[in-house]
N, CA, C and O of each residue as an XYZ file, in Angstrom:
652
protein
N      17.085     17.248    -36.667
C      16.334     18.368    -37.212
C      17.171     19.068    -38.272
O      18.366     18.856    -38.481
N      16.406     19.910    -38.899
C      17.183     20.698    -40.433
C      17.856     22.048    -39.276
O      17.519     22.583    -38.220
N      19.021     22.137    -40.314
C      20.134     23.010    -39.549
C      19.555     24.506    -39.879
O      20.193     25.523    -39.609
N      18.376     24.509    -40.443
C      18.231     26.075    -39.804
C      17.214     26.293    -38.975
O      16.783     27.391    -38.625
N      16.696     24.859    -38.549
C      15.807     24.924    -37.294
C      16.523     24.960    -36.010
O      16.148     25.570    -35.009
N      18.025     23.960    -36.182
C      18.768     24.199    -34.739
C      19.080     25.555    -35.123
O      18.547     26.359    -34.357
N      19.778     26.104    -36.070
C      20.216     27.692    -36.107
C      19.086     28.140    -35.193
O      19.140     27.955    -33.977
N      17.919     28.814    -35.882
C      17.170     29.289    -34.917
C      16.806     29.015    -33.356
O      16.492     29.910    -32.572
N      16.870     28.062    -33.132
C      16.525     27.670    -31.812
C      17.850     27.644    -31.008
O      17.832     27.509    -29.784
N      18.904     27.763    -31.654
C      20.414     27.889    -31.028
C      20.093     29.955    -30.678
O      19.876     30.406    -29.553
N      20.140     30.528    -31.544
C      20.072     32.170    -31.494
C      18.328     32.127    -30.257
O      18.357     32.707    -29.172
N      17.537     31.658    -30.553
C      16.759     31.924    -29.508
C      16.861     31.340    -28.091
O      15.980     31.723    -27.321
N      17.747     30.509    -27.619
C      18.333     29.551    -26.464
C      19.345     30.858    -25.934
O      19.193     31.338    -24.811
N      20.332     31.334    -26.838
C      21.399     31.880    -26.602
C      20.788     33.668    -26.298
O      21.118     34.644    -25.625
N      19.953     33.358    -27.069
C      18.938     35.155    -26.312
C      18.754     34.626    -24.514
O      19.468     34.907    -23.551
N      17.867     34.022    -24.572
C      17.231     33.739    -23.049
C      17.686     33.551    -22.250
O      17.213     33.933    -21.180
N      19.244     32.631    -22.333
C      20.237     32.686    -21.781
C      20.768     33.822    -21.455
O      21.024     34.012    -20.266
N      21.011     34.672    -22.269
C      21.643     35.802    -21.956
C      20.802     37.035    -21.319
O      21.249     38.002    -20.704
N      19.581     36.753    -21.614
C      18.710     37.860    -20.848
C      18.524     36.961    -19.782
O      17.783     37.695    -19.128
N      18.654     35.567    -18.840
C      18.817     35.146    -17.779
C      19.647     35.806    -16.776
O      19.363     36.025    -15.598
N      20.874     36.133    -17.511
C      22.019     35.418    -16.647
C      22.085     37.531    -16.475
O      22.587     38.013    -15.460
N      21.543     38.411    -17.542
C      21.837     39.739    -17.032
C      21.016     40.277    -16.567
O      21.321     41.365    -16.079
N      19.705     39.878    -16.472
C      18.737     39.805    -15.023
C      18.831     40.244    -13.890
O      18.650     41.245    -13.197
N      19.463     38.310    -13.879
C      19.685     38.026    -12.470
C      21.151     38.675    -12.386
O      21.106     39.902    -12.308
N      22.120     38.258    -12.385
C      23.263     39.029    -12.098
C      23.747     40.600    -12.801
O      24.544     41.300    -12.178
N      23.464     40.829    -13.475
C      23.881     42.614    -14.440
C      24.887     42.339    -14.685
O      25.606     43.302    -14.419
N      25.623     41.278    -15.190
C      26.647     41.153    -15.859
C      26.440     39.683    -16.152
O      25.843     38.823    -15.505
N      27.328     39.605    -17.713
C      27.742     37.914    -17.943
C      28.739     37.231    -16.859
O      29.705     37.716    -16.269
N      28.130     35.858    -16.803
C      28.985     34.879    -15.866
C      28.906     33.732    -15.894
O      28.371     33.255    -16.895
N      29.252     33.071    -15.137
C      29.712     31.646    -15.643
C      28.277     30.906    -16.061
O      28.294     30.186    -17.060
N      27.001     31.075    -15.295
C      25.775     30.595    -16.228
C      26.046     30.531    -17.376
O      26.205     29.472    -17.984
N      26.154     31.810    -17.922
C      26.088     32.099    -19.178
C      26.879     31.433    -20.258
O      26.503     31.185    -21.404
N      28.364     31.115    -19.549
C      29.387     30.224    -20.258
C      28.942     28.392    -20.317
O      29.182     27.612    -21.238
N      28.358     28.156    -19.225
C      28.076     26.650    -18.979
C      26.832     26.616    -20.148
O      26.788     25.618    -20.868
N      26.008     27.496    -20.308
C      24.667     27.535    -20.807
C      25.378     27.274    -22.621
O      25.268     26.266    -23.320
N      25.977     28.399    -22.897
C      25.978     28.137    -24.155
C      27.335     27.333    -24.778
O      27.651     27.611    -25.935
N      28.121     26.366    -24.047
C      28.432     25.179    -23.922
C      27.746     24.260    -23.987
O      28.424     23.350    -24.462
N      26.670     23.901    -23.768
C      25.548     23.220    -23.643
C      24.724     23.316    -24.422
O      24.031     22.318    -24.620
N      24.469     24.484    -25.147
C      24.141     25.017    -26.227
C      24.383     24.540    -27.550
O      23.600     24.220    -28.444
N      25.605     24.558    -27.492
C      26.508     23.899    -28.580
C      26.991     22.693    -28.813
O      27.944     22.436    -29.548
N      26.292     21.871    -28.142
C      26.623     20.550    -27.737
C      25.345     20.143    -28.224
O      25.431     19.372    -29.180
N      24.179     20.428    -27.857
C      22.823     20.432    -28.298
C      22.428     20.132    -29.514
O      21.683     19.233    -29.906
N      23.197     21.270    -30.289
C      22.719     21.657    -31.535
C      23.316     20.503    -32.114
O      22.730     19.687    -32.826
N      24.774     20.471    -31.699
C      25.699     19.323    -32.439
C      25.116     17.882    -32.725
O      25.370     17.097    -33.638
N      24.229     17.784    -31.622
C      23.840     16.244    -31.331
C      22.262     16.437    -32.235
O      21.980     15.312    -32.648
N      21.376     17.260    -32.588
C      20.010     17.420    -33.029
C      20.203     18.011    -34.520
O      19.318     18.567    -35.170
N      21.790     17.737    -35.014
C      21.148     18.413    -36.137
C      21.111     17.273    -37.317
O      21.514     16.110    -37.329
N      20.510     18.023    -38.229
C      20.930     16.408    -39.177
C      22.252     16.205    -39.789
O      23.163     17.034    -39.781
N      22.283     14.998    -40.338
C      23.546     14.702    -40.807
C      24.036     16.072    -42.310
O      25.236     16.276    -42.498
N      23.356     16.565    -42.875
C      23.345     17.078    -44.381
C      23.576     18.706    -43.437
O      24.358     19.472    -44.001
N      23.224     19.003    -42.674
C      23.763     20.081    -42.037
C      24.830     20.090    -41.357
O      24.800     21.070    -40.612
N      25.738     19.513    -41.233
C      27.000     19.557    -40.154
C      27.713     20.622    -40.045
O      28.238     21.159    -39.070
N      27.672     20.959    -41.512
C      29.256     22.019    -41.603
C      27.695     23.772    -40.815
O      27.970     24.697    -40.050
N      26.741     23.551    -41.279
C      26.500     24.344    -40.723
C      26.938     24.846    -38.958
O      27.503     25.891    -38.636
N      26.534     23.890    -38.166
C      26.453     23.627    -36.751
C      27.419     24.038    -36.792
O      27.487     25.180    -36.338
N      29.054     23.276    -37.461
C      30.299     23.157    -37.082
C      30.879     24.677    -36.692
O      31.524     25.072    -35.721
N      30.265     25.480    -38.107
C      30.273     26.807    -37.732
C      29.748     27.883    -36.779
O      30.248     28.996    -36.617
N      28.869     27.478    -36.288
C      27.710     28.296    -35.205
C      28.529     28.679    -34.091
O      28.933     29.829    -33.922
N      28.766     27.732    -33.349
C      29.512     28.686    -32.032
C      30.255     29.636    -31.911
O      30.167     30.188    -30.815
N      31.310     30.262    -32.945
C      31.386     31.620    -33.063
C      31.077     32.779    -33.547
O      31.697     33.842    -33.571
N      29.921     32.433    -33.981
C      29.021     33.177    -35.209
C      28.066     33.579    -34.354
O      27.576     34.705    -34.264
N      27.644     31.928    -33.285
C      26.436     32.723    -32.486
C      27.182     33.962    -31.185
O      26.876     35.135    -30.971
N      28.185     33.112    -30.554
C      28.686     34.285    -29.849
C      29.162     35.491    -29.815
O      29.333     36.320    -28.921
N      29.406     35.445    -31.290
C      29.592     36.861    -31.838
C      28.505     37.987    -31.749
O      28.880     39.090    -31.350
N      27.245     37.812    -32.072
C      26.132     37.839    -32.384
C      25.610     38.128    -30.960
O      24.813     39.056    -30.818
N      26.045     37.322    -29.786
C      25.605     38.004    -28.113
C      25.852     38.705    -27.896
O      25.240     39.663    -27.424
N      27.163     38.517    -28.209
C      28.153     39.841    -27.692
C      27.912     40.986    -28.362
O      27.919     41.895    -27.533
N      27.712     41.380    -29.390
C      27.634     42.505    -30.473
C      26.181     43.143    -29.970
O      26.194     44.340    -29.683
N      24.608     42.224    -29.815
C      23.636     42.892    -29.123
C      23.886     43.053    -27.325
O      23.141     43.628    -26.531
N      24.705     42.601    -27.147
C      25.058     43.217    -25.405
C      25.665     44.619    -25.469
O      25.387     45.395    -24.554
N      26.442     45.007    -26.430
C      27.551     45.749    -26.886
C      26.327     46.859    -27.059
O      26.040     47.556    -26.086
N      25.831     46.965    -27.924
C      24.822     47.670    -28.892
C      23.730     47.821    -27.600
O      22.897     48.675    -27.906
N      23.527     47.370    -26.522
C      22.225     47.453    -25.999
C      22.733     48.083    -24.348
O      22.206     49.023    -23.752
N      23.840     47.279    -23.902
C      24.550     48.074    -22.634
C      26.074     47.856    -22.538
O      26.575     47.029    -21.775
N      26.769     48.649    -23.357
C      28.376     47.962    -23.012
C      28.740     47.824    -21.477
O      29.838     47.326    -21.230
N      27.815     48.268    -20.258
C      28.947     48.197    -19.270
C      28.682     46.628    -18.831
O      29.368     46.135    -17.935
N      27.820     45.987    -19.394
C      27.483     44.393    -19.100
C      29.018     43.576    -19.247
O      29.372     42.663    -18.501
N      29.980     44.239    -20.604
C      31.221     43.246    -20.826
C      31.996     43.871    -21.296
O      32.802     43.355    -22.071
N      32.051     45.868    -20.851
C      33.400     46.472    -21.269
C      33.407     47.605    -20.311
O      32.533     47.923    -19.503
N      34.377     48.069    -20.513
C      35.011     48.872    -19.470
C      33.347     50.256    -19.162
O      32.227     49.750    -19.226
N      33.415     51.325    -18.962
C      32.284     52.225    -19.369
C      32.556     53.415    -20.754
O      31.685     54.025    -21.375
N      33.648     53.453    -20.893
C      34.523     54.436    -21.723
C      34.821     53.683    -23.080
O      35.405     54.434    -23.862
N      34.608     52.504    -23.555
C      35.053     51.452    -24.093
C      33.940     52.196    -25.231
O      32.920     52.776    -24.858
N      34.327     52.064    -26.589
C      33.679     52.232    -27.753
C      33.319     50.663    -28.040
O      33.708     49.737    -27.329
N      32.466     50.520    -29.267
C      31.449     49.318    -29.807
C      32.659     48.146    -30.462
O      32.594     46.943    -30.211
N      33.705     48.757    -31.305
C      34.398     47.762    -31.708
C      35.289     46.602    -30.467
O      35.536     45.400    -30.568
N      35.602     47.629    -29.302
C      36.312     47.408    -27.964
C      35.530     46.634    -27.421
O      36.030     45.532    -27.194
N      33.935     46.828    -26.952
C      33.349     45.950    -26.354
C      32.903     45.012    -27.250
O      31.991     44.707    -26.482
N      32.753     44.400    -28.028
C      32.874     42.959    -28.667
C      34.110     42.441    -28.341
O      34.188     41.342    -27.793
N      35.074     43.089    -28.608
C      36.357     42.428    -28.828
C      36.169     42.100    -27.506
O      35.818     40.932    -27.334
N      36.347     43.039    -26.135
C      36.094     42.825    -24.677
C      35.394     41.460    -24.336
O      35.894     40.551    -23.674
N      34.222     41.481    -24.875
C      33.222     40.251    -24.094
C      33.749     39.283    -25.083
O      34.009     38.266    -24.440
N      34.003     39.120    -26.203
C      34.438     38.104    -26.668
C      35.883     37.350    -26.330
O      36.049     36.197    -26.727
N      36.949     38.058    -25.564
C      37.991     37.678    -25.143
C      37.824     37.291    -23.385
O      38.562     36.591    -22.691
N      36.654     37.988    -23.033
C      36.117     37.407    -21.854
C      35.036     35.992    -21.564
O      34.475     35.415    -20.633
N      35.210     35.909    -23.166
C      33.996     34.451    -22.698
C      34.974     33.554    -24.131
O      34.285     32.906    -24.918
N      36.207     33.583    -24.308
C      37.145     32.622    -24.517
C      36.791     31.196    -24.505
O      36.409     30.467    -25.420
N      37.021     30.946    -23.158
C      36.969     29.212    -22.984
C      35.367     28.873    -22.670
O      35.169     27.839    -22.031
N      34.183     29.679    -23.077
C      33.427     28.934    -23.173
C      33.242     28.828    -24.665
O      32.710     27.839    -25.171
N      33.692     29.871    -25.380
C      33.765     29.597    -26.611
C      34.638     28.681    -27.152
O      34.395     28.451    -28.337
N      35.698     27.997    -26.625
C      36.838     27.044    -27.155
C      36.131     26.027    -26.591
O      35.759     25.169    -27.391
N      35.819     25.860    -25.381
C      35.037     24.723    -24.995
C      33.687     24.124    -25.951
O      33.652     23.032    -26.519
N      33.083     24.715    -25.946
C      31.836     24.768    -26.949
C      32.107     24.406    -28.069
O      31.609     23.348    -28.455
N      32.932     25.119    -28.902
C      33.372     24.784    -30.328
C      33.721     23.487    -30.218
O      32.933     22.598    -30.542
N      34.797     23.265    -29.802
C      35.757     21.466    -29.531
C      34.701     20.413    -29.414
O      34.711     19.415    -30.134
N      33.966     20.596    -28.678
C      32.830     19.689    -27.657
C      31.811     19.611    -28.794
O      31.496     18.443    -29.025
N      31.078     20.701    -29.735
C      30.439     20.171    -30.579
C      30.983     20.001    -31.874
O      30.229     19.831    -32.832
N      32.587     20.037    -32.043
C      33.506     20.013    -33.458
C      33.604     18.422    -33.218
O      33.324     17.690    -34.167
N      34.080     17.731    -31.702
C      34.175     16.357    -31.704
C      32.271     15.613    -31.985
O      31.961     14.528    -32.477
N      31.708     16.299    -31.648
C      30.052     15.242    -31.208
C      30.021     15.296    -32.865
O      29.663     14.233    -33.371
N      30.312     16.281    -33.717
C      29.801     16.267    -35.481
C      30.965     14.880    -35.617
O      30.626     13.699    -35.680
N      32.236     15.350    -35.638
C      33.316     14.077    -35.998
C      32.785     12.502    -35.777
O      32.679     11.673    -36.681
N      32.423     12.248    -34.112
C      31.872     11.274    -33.521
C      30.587     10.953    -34.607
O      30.390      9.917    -35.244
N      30.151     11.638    -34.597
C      28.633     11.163    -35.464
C      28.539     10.756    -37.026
O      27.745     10.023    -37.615
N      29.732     11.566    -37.509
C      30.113     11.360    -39.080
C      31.139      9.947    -39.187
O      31.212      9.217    -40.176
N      31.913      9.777    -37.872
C      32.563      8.282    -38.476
C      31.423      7.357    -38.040
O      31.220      6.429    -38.822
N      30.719      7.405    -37.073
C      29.528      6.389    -36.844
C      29.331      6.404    -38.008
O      29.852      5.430    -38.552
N      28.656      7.261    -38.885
C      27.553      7.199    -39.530
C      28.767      6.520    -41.260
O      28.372      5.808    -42.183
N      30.114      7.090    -41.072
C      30.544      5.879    -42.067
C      30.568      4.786    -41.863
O      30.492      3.909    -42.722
N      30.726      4.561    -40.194
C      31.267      2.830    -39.936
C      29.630      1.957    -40.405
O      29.485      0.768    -40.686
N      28.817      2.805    -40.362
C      27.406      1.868    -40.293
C      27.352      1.374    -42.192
O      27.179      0.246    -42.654
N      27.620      3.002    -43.120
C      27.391      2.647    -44.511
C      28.010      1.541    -45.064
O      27.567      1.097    -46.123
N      29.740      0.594    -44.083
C      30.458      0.184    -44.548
C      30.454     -1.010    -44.011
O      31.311     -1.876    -44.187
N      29.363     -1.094    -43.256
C      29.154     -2.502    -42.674
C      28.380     -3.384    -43.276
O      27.173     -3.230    -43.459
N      29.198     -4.585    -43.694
C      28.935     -5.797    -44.230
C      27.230     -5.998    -43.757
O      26.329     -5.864    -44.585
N      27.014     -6.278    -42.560
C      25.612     -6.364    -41.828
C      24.838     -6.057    -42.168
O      23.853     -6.741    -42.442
N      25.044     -4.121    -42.379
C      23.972     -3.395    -43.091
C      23.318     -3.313    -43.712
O      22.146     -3.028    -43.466
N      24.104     -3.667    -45.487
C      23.440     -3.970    -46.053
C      22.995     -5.085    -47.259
O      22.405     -4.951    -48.331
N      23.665     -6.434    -46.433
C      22.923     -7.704    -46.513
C      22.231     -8.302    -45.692
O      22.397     -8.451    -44.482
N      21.263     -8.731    -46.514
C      20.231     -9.830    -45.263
C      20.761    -11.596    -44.381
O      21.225    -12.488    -45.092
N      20.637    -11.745    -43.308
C      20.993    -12.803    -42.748
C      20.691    -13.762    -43.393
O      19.664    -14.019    -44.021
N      22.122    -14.620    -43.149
C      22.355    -15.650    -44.120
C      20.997    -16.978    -43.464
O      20.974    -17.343    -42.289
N      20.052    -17.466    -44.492
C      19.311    -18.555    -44.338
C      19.307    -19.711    -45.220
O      19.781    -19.743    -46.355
N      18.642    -20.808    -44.500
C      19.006    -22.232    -45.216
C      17.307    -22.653    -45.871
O      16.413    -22.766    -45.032
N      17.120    -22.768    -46.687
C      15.732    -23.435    -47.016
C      15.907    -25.173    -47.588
O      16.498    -25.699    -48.531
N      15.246    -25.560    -46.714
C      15.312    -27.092    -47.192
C      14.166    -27.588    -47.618
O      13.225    -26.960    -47.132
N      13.688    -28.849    -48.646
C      12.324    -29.632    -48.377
C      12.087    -30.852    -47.959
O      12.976    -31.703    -47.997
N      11.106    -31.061    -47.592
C      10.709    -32.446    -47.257
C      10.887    -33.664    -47.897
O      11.248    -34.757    -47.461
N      10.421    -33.107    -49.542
C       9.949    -34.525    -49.925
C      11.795    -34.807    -50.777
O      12.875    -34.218    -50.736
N      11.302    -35.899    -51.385
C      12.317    -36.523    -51.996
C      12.496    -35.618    -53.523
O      11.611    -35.090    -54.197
N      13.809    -35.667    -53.732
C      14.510    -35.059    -54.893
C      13.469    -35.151    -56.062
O      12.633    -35.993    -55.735
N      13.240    -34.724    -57.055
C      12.839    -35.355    -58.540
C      13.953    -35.328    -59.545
O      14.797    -34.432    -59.554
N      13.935    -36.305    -60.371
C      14.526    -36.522    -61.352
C      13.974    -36.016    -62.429
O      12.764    -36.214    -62.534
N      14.664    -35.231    -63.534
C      14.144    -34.783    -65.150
C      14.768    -35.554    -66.282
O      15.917    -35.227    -66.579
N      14.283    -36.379    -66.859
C      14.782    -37.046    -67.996
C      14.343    -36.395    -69.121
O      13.153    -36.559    -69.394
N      15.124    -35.568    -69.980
C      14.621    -35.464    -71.621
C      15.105    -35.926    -72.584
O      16.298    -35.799    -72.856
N      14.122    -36.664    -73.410
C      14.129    -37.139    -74.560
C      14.409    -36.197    -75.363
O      13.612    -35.272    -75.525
N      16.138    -36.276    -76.320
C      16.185    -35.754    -77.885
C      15.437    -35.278    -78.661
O      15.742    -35.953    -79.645
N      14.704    -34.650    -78.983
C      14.171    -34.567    -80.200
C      12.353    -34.867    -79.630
O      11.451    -35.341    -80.321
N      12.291    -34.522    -78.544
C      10.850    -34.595    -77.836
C      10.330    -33.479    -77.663
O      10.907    -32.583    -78.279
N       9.268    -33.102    -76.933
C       8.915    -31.799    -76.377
C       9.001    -31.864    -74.786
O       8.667    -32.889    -74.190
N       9.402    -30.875    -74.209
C       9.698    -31.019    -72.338
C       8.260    -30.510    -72.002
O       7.477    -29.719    -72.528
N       8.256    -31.268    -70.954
C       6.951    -31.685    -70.010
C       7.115    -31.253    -69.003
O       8.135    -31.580    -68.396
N       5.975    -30.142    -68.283
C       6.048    -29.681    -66.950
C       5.336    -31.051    -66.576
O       4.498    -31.794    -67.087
N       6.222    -30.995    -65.237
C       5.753    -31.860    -63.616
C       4.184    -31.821    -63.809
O       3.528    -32.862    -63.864
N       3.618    -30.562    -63.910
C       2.112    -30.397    -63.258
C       1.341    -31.400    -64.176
O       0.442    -32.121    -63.745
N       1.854    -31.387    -65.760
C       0.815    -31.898    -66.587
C       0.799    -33.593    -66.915
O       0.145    -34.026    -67.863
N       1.797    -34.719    -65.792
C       1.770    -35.854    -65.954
C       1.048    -35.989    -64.885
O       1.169    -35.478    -63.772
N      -0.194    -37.177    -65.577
C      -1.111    -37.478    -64.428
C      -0.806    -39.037    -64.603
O       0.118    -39.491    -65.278
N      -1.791    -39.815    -63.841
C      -1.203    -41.285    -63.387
C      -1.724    -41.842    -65.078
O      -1.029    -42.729    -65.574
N      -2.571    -41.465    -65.662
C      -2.739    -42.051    -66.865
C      -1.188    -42.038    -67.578
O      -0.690    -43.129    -67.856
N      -0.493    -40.881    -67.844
C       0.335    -40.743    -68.728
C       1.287    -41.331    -68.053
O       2.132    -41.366    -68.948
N       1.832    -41.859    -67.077
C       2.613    -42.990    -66.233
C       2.930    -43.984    -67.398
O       3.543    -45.026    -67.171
């Protein structure tokens, strides 16, 4: 898919997720880390090739982006209660670390993985020549004799008269 269709559907995955997981529990937790690990792995694998560097970038852009409307909507979800707006980003973002290092790596290798595939295929002999075939015929060889200073004669136009 075009990379601003995974964009979007990455920011709307990573909403639902996050209004899941503070639901049910009133705070971020490991759902939330496995989810958008998975997230990012997703996107990595659905996006197209001409978008990569987009994707490549997303996982801290999108988590930034959770964290900042968690921040903005209830800081005590991922900062202290006393904690000002710059503190709680920084807070939930140093608290969801390794799903963010995880995530990044995991879809930084699936883009890598997919970009040397996708050279090893352009550079394959296989690709883009057709399988080698033999055409043979039945009948017997013909011979062409031309006469010097004659005019050449298609095959089609000697009939048994001109024999």
């Amino acid at each position: 898919m075009a990379g601003s269709r995974i964009t979007r559907l990455s920011v709307l995955g990573g909403l639902l997720l996050l209004a899941l997981d503070l639901a049910v529990f009133d705070r971020l937790t490991l759902v939330f880390d496995i989810g958008f690990v998975l997230l990012c792995v997703g996107a990595a694998l659905a996006v197209h090739p001409r978008d990569f560097f987009r994707i490549g970038v997303l996982p801290p852009l999108l988590l930034l982006g959770l964290i900042t409307l968690v921040a903005l909507v209830h800081r005590d979800w991922i900062a202290e209660p006393g904690d000002g707006l710059v503190q709680a980003v920084v807070s939930g973002l140093a608290h969801r670390a390794s799903a963010l290092l995880t995530g990044y790596l995991l879809a930084l290798g699936v883009l890598a993985m997919r970009q040397r595939v996708m050279v090893r295929r352009r550079h394959s002999k296989r690709a883009g020549s057709p399988a080698p075939t033999r055409a043979t015929t039945g009948g017997p060889s013909e011979k062409s004799t031309t006469v010097v200073g004659s005019e050449p004669v298609s095959p089609e136009s000697i009939t048994a008269s001109n024999q």
